[in-house]
C-alpha positions as CSV (number, residue, x, y, z in Angstrom):
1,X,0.0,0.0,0.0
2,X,3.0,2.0,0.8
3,X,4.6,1.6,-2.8
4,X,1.2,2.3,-4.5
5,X,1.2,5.4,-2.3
6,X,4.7,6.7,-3.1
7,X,4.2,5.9,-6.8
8,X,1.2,8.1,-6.9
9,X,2.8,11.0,-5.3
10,X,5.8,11.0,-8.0
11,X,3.4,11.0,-11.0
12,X,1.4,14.1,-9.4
13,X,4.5,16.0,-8.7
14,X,5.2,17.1,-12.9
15,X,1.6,17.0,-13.2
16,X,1.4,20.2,-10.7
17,X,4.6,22.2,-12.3
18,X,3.0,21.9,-15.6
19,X,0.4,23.7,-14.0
20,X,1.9,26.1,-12.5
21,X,4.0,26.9,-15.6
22,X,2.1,26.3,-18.3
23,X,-0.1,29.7,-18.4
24,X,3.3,31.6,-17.7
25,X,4.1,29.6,-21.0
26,X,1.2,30.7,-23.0
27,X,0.7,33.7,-21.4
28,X,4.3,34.5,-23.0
29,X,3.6,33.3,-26.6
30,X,0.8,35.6,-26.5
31,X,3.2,38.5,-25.8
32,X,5.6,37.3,-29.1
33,X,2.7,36.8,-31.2
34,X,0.7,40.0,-29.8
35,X,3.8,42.4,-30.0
36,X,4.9,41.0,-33.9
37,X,1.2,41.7,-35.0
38,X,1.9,44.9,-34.0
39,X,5.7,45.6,-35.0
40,X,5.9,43.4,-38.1
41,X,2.2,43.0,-39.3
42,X,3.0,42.0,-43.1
43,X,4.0,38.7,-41.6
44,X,0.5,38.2,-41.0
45,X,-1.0,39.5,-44.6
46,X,-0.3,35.9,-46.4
47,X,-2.7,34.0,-43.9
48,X,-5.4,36.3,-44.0
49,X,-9.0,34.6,-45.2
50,X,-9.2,35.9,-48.7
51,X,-12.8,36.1,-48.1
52,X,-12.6,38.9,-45.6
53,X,-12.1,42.7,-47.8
54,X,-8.6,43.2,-48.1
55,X,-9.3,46.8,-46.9
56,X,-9.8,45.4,-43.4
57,X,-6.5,43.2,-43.2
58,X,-4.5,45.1,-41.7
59,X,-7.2,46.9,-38.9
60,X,-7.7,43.0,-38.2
61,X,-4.1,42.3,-37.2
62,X,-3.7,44.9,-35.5
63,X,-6.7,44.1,-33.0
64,X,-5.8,40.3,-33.3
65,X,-2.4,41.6,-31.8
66,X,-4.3,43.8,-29.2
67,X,-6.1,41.0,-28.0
68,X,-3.2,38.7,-27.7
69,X,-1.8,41.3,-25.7
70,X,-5.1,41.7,-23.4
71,X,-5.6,38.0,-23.5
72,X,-1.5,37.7,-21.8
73,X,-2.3,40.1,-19.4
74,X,-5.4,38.3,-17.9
75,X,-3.2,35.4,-17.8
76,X,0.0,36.5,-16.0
77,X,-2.9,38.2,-13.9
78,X,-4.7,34.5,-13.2
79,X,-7.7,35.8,-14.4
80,X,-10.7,33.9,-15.7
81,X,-11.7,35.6,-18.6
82,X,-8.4,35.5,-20.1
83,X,-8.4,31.5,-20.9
């Protein structure tokens, strides 16, 4: 009972640093992504849906970027809204 016991214990331990550092992880993509829409956003005018007016491609990166940048905010800040 002992061993079953132990065993458990050392498969929960990773389990609870991936949590702990996984939204720092994401929350940190976010920020890359979010701050290139912003600095570089041509890199993002290939993968835009042709069906959307190519008037509105560049307005659409730039608030895609925005809400990256919102969206890693609410995460570093553990809030629910953000994901």
């Amino acid at each position: 009972m002992a061993a079953e016991a132990g065993a458990c214990a050392a498969t929960v331990r990773p389990m609870n640093i991936g949590r702990a550092t996984s939204p720092k992880a994401l929350a940190s993509m976010f920020v890359a992504s979010g701050t290139t829409h912003l600095v570089r956003p041509q890199v993002f005018d290939a993968i835009m849906p042709r069906v959307l007016p190519k008037r509105t491609h560049r307005a659409l990166i730039y608030l895609s970027g925005a809400a990256e940048l919102v969206c890693a905010a609410g995460i570093f800040q553990n809030k629910r809204w953000a994901g």
